[in-house]
C-alpha positions as CSV (number, residue, x, y, z in Angstrom):
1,X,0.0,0.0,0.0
2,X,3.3,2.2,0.3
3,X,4.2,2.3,-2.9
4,X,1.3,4.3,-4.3
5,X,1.3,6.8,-1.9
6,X,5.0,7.7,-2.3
7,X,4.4,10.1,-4.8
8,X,2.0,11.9,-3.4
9,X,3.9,12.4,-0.4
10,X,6.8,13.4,-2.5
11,X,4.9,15.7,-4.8
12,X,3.9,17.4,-1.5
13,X,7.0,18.0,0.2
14,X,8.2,21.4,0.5
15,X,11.5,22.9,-1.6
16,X,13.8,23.9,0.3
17,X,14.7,27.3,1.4
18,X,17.4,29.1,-0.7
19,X,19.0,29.4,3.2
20,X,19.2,25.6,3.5
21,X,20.6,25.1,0.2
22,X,23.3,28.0,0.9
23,X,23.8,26.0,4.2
24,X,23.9,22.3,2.9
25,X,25.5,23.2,-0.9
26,X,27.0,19.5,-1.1
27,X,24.3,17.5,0.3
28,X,21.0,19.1,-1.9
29,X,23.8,19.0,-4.9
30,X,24.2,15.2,-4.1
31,X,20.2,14.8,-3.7
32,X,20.0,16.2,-6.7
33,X,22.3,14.0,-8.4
34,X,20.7,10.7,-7.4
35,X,17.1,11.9,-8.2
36,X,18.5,13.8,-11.9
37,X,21.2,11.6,-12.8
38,X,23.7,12.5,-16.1
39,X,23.2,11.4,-19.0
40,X,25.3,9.4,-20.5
41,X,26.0,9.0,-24.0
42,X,23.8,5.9,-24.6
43,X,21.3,7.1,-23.1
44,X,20.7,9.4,-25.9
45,X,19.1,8.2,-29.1
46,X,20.7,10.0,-32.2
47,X,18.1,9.2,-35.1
48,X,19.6,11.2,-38.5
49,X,17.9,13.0,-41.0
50,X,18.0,10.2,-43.5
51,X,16.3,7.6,-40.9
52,X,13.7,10.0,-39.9
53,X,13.1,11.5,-43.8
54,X,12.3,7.0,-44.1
55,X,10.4,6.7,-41.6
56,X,8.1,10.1,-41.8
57,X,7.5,9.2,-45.8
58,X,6.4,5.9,-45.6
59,X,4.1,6.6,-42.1
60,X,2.4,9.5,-43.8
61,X,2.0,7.7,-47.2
62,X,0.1,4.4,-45.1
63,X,-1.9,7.3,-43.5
64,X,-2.3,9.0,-46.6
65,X,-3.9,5.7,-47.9
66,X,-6.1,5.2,-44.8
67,X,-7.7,8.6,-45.8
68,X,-8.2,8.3,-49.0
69,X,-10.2,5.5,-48.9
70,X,-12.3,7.7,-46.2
71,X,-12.1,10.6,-47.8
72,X,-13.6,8.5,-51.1
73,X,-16.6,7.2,-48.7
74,X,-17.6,10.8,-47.9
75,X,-17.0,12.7,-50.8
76,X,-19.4,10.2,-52.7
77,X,-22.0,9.5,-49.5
78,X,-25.1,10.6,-52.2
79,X,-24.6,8.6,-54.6
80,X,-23.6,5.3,-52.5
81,X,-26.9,6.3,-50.3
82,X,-28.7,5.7,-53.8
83,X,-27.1,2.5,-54.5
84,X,-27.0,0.7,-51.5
85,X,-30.4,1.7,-49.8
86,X,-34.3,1.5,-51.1
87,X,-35.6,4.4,-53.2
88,X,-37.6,7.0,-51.2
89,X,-36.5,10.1,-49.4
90,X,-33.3,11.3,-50.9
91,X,-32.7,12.9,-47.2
92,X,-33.2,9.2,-45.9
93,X,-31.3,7.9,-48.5
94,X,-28.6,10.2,-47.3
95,X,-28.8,9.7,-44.0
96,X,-28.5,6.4,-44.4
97,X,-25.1,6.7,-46.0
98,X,-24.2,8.4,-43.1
99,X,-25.0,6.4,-40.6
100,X,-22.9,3.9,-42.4
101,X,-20.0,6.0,-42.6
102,X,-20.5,6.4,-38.6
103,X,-21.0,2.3,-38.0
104,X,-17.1,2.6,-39.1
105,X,-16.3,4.6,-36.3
106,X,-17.7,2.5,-33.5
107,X,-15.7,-0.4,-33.7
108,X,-12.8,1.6,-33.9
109,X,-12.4,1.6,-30.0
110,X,-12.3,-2.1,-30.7
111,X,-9.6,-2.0,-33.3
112,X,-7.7,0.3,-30.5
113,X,-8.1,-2.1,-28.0
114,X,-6.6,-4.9,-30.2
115,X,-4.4,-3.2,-32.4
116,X,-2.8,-0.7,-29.7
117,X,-1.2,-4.0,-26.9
118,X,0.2,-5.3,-29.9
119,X,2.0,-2.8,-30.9
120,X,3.2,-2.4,-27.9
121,X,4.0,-5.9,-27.7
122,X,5.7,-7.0,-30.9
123,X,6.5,-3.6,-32.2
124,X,4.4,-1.0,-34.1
125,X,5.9,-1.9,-37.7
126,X,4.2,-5.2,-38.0
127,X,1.0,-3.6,-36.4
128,X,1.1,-1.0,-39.6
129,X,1.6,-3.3,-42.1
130,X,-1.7,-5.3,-40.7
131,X,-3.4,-2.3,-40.9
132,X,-2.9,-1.5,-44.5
133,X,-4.0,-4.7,-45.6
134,X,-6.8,-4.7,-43.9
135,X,-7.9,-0.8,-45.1
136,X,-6.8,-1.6,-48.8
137,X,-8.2,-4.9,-49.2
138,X,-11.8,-3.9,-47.3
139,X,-11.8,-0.5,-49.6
140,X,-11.2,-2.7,-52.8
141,X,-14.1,-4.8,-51.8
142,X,-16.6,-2.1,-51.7
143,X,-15.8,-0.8,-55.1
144,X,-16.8,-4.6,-56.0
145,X,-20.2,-5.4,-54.0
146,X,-23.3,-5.3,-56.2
147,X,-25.7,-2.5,-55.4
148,X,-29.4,-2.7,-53.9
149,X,-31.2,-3.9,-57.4
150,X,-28.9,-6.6,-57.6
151,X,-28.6,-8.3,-54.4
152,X,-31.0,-6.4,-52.2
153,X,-30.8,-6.2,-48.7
154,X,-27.3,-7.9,-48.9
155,X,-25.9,-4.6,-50.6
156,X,-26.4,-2.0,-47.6
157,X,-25.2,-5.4,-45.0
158,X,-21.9,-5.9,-47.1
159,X,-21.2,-2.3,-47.4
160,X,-21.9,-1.8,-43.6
161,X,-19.7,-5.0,-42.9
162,X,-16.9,-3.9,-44.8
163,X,-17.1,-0.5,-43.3
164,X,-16.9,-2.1,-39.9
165,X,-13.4,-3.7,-41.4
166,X,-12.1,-0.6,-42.2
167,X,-13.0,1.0,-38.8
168,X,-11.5,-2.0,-37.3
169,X,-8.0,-1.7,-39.0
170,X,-8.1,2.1,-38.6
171,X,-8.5,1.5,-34.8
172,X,-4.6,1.0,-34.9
173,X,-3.4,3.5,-37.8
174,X,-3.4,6.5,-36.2
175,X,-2.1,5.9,-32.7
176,X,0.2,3.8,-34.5
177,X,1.4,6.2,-37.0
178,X,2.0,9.0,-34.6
179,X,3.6,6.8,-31.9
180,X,6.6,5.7,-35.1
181,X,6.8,9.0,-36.0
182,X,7.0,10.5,-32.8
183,X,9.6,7.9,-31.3
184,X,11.9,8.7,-34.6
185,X,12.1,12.4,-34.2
186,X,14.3,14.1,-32.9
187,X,13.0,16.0,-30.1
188,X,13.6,19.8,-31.1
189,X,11.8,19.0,-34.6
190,X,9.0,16.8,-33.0
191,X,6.7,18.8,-34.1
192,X,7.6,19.2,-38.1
193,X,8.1,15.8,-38.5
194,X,4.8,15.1,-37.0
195,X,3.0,17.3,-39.3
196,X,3.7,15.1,-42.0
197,X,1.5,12.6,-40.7
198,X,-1.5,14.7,-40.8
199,X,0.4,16.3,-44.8
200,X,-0.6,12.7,-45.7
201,X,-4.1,13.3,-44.4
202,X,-4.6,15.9,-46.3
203,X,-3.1,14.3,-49.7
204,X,-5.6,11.5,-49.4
205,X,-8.5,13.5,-49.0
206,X,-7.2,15.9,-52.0
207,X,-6.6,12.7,-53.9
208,X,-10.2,11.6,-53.0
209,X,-11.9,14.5,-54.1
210,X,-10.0,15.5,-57.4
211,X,-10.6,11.8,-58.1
212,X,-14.2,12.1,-57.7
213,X,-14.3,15.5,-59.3
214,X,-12.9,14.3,-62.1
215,X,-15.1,11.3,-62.7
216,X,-17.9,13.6,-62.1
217,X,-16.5,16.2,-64.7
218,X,-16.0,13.8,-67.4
219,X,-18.5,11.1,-67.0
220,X,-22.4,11.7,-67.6
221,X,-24.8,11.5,-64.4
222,X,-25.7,7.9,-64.3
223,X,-22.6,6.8,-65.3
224,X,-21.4,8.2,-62.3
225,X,-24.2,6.8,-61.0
226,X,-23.9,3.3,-62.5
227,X,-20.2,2.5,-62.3
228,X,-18.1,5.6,-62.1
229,X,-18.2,5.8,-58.4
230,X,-16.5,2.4,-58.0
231,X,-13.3,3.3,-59.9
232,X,-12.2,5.3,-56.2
233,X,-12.4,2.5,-54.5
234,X,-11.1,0.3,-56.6
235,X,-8.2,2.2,-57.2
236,X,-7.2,1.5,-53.5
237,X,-5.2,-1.9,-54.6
238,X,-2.4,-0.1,-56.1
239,X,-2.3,2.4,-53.4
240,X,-2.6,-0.4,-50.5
241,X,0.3,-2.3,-51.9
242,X,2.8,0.9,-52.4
243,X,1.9,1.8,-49.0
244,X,2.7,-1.6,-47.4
245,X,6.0,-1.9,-49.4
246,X,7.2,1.1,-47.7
247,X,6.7,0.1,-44.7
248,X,7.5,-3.6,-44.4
249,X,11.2,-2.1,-45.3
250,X,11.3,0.2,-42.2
251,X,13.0,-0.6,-38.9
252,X,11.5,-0.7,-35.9
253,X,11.3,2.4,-33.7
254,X,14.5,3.5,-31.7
255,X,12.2,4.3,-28.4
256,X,10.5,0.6,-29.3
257,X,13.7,-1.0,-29.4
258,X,15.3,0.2,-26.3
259,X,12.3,-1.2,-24.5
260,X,13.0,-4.6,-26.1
261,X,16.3,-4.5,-24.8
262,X,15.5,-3.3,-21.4
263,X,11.8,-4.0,-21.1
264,X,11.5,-7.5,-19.7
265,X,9.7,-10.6,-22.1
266,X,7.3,-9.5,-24.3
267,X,4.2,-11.4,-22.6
268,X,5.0,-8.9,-19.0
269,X,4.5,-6.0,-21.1
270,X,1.9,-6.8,-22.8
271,X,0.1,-7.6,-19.7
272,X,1.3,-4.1,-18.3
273,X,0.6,-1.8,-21.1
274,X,-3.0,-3.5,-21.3
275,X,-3.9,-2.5,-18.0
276,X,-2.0,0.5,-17.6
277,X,-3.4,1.7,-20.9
278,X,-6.9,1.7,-18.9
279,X,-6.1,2.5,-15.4
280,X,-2.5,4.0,-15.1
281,X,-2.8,6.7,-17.8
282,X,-6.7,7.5,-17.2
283,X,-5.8,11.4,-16.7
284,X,-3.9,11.7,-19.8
285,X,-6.5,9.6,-21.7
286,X,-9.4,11.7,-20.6
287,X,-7.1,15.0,-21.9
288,X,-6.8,12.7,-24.9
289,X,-10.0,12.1,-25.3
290,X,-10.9,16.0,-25.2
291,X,-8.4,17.4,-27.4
292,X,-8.8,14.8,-30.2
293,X,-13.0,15.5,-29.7
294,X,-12.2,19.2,-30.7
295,X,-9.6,17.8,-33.7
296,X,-12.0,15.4,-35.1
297,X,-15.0,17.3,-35.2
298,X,-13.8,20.1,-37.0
299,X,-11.6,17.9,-39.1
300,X,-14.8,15.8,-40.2
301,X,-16.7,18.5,-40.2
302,X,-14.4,20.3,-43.2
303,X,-13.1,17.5,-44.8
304,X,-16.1,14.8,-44.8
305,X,-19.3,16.4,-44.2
306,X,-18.9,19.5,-46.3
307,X,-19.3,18.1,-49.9
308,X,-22.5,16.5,-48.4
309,X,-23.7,20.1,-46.6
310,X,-22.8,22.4,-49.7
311,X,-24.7,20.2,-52.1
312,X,-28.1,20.2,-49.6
313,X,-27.8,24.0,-50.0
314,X,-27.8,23.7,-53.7
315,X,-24.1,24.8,-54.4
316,X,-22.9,22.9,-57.7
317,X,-21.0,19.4,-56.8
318,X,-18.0,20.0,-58.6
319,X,-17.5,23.6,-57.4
320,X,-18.0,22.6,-54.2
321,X,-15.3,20.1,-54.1
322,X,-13.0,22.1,-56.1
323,X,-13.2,24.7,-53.4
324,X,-12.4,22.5,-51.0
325,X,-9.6,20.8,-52.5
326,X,-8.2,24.6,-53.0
327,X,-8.3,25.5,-49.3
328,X,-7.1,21.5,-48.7
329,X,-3.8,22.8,-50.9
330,X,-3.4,26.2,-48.9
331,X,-3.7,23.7,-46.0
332,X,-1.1,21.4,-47.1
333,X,1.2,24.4,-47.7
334,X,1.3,25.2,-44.5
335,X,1.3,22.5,-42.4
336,X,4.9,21.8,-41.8
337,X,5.5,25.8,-41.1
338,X,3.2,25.4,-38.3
339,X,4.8,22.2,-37.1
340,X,7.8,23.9,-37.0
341,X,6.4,27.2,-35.2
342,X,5.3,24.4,-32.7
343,X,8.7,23.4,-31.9
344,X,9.7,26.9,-31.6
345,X,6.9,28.9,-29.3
346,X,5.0,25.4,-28.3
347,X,2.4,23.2,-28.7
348,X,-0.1,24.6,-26.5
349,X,-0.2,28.5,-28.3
350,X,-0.5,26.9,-31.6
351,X,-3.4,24.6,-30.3
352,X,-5.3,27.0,-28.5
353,X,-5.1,29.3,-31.5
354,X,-7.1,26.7,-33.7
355,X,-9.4,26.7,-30.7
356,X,-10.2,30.2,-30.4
357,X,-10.2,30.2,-34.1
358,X,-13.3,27.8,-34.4
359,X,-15.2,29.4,-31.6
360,X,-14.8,32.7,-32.6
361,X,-15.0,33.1,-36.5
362,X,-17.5,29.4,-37.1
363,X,-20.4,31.5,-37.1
364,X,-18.9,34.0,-39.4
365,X,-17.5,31.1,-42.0
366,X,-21.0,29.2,-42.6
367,X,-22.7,32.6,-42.8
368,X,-20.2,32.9,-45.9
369,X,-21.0,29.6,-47.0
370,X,-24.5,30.2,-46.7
371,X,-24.7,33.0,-49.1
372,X,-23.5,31.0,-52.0
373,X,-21.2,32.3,-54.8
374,X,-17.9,30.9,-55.5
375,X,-15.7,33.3,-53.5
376,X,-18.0,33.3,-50.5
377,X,-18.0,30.2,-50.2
378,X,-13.8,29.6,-50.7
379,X,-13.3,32.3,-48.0
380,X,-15.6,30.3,-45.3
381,X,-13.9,27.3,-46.0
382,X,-10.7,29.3,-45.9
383,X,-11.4,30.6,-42.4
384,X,-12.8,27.2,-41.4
385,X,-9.1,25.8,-42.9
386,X,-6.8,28.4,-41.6
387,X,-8.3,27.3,-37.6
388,X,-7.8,24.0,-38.5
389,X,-4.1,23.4,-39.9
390,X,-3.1,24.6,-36.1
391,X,-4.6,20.7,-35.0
392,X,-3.1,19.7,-38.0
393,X,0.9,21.5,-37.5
394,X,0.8,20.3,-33.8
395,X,-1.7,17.8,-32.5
396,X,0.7,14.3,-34.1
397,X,3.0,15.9,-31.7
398,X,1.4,16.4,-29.2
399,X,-0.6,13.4,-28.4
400,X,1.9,10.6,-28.3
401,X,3.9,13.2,-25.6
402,X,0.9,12.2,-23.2
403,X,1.7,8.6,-22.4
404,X,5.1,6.3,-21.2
405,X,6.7,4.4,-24.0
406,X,5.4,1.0,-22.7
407,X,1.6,2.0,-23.3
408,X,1.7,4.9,-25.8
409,X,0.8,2.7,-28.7
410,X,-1.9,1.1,-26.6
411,X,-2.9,4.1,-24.6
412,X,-3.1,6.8,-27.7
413,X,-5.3,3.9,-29.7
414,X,-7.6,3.7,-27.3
415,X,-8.4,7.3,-26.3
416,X,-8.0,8.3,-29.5
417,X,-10.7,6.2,-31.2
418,X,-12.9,6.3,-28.4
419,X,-13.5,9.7,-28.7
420,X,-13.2,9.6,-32.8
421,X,-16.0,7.0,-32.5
422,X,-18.0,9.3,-30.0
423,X,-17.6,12.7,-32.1
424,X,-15.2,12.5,-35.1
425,X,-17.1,9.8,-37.0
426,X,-20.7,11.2,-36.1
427,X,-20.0,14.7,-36.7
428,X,-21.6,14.5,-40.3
429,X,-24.9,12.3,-38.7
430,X,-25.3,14.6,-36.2
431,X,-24.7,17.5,-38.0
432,X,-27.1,16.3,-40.7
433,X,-30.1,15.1,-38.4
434,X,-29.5,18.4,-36.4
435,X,-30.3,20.3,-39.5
436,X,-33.1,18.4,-40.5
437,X,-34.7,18.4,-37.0
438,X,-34.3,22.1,-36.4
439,X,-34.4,23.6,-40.0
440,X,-31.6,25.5,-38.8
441,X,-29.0,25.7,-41.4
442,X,-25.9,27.1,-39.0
443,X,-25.9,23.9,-37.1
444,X,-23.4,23.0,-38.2
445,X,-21.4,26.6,-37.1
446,X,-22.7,25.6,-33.6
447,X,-21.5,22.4,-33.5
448,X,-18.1,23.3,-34.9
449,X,-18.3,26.6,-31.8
450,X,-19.0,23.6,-28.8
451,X,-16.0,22.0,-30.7
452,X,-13.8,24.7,-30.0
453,X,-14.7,25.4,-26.7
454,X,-13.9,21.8,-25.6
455,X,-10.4,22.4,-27.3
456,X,-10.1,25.6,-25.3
457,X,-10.4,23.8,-21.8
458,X,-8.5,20.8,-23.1
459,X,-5.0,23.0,-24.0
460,X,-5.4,25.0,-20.9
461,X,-5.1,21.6,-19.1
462,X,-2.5,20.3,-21.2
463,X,1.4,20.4,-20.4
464,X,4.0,21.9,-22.4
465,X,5.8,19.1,-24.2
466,X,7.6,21.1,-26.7
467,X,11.4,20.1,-27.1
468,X,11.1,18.0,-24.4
469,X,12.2,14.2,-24.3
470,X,9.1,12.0,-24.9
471,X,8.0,10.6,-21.5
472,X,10.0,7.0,-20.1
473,X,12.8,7.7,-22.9
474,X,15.7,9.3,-23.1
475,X,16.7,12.9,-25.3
476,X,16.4,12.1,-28.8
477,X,18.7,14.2,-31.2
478,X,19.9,14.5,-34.6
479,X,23.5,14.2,-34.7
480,X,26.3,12.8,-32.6
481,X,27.7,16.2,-32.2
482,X,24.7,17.6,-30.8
483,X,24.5,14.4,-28.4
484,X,28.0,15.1,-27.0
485,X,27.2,18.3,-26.7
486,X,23.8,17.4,-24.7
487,X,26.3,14.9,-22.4
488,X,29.4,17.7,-22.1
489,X,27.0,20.4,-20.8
490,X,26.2,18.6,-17.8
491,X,29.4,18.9,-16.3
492,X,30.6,21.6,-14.0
């Protein structure tokens, strides 16, 4: 019963007067040496620019193909709703399609829980390379399922099976993703490497919708209707096996393999990082939790539920996408700039700048929006984009800095997908059945204002984990100069 209480009784101990330390130099010197030792230079990892440049590009492209096929799902959600469910209510028809994007999203917890102890396991390489197949393959198969005339009832049950398979395998992406990339940066550029997970978000969503808008350019309406919309998906082979290839040639993570060599047999931690990942880390999860809620939502709300929200208020579907994939360029040419201002001011101004920005100015953007018109409409998503790339430039940083080594894979996969499954992955059903149950077209601004708010409290709560070593490993650095130099100032 001790041993839990010890660091509560240490956390509340006193410092010592600048009197006592004047008095007792050597001794509180000495204290402090047993409780900070030096570093030696093994204890610091040095990961060059050439293994990180690897690592980062192969990471981002997997995500990159995780998104896409998402991306695909929402950017054509009309049409599938017309293929996959009985004639009727377009609205319900729509709806429907929804709520089948959303079924993806609630066994993504599930996929956490299975996806994230493994990694932490037997390593979070092999746990990526699962994932990809999975994603690829499911995507594939929902360019190839017959629609509702065919096969009836069996179309919308495939389509929400296979959905179910690609929430499953994304359960482990992200946390995944962000856990390699974050254990192979260096930690004064944690935060520009980082971005480049959520760079390869964006390219499969831009990907997804020039794709679409393409098809829908140059193919008549039911051809669209009839086979054009399958060509996205079944494009996803190609992509799924490029994506694979580059990873199943990485190494393992530096931070993963130091806990192989001093971590114990693999079955102890994965017993540890299991439990831990529910009970041991539940402050950090709940923080988590909050600050991917306010992510997620405003992510989806942008990048998923927009095509679907710009064509209910009549806007053209090609315009519409167009300007989206505009703002998603502006988006992508920022991104690493605000990774780096991360590194350089911190995490938590850029963060709670995307915060304010959504509370303050989503009223203001779908009142843009609403008005119609090409240029009104580009400057709402612009505004809407500029609040977001501050998630995007800092939050793959700042999320894996939450948990230990031993249960970051495990701990980040949960929380994370627990609350994209509660609020990410719903935003557009809710959103959507908010609208039609109100009438009340600036829903969506509200939802997108609460969002905000949540990411306000959640930064102001968060610590500082800018150029700081990630937690239960050692510095991590670029160069063997800079690591000396790290070990020679220490001395003195």
């Amino acid at each position: 019963m001790s041993a839990p209480e010890a660091p509560v009784e240490q956390e509340e101990q006193p410092a010592p007067s600048p009197e006592a330390v004047a008095r007792h130099r050597v001794l509180f010197r000495a204290i402090h040496r047993r409780k900070h030792p030096r570093l030696r230079q093994s204890d610091i990892t040095v990961t060059e620019e050439a293994q990180v440049r690897r690592a980062v590009k192969a990471t981002a492209l997997g995500n990159a193909m995780e998104w896409y096929d998402f991306g695909v799902y929402a950017y054509l959600a009309v049409i599938i709703g017309k293929e996959f469910f009985p004639s009727g209510n377009p609205t319900a028809q729509t709806l429907s399609s929804l709520a089948t994007f959303a079924a993806a999203f609630l066994v993504r917890p599930i996929g956490g829980m299975v996806f994230g102890p493994l990694g932490d396991r037997v390593g979070r390489k092999k746990v990526l390379a699962l994932t990809m197949i999975m994603m690829s393959s499911a995507t594939l198969a929902i360019g190839l399922v017959p629609n509702y005339q065919a096969i009836g009832v069996w179309a919308p049950i495939l389509l929400v099976l296979l959905r179910m398979v690609q929430g499953f395998s994304t359960g482990g992406e992200y946390g995944g993703a962000a856990t390699f990339i974050a254990e192979y940066a260096p930690d004064k550029r944690r935060g520009f490497w980082g971005s480049f997970l959520e760079f390869g978000t964006l390219i499969g969503y831009t990907v997804a919708a020039v794709l679409v808008t393409a098809l829908t350019a140059l193919l008549s309406t039911d051809a669209m209707q009839s086979w054009g919309w399958r060509v996205p998906f079944l494009v996803a082979a190609p992509l799924g096996l490029i994506g694979l290839y580059l990873r199943v040639r990485l190494d393992e993570s530096p931070a993963f393999q130091k806990l192989e060599e001093g971590g114990g047999p693999a079955e102890a931690r994965e017993k540890k990082s299991f439990k831990d990942a529910f009970v041991g880390q539940w402050r950090a999860m709940l923080l988590c939790i909050a600050l991917v809620a306010a992510f997620n939502i405003t992510d989806y709300m942008l990048l998923s539920y927009m095509p679907t929200y710009l064509t209910q208020l009549g806007f053209g579907e090609a315009g519409g996408l167009m300007s989206i994939v505009v703002v998603m360029l502006i988006l992508m040419a920022l991104i690493n700039s605000v990774g780096r201002l991360s590194d350089r001011v911190g995490r938590k101004p850029v963060l709670m700048a995307g915060s304010v920005g959504f509370f303050v100015l989503a009223v203001p953007a779908f009142l843009l929006i609403k008005q119609g018109g090409q240029v009104a409409v580009f400057t709402g998503l612009l505004i809407l984009g500029l609040a977001l790339v501050c998630y995007l430039g800092a939050m793959s940083a700042s999320l894996p800095a939450l948990f230990p080594t031993d249960v970051r894979y495990s701990s980040l996969s949960i929380g994370f997908n627990v609350s994209v499954s509660l609020f990410g992955g719903t935003t557009p059903l809710v959103v959507a059945a908010l609208i039609g149950a109100t009438g009340n077209d600036l829903m969506p601004a509200f939802y997108t204002m609460l969002a905000g708010l949540v990411g306000i409290v959640a930064v102001a709560f968060m610590k500082e984990t800018a150029r700081r070593p990630l937690e239960g490993s050692g510095p991590s650095v670029a160069t063997r100069e800079e690591a000396r130099e790290l070990v020679e100032s220490q001395r003195g």
